[in-house]
N, C-alpha and C positions, 0 to 999 in steps of 0.2 A: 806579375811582371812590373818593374820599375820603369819610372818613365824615362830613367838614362836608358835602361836594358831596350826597351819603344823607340828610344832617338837613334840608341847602337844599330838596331834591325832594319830601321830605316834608311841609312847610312848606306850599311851593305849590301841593302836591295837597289838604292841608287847614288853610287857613290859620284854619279857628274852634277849632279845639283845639291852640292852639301855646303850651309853659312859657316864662315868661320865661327861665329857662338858659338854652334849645333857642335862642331867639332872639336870645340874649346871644350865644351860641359863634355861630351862623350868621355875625351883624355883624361880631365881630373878626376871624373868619376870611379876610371882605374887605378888613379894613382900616380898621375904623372903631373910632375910639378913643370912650371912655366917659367922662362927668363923672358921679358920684356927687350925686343931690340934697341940698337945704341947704334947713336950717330947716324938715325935718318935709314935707316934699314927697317925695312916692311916686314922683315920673318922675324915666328916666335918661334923660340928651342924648347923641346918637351924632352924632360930627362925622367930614367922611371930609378929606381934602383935595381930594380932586378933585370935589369938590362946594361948591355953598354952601349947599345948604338943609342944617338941620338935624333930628335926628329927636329928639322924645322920646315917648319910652314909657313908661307905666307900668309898677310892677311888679303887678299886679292878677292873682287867678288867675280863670282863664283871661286872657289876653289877648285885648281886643277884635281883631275881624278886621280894624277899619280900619287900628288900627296898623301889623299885619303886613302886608297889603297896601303901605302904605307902605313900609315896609323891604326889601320884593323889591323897589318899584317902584327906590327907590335903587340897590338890587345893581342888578339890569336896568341900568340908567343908568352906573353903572360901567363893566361888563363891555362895554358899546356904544360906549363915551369918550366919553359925551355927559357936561356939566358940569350 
């Protein structure tokens, strides 16, 4: 086991205390590319290609749990080849 696949399991055993980093490395690791925000806005957009939805997240500490939830729900989604 990888130590992204360690930070992933991590995550989803406690998705209310996860650092933006931790969720920053988990998303690239699948393959989700980052758009840096503009004009003083605090969220980052995570686009994958094998998807259309996209994700943004703030950079806020803690991160809210819904966001992270969202971003396994994407991995999940990946990982199954569903679009």
């Amino acid at each position: 086991m990888t130590r992204a696949d360690k930070l992933f399991a991590s995550i989803v055993n406690n998705p209310k205390d996860v650092r933006f980093e931790d969720l920053d490395k988990v998303l690239k690791s699948h393959g989700f590319s980052r758009r840096n925000p503009k004009g003083g806005s605090s969220h980052y957009t995570y686009f994958h290609p094998k998807l259309t939805d996209i994700l943004t997240i703030p950079k806020n500490k803690p991160i809210k749990a819904i966001f992270v939830k969202e971003a396994i729900s994407a991995i999940d989604r990946i990982e199954r080849g569903e679009e």
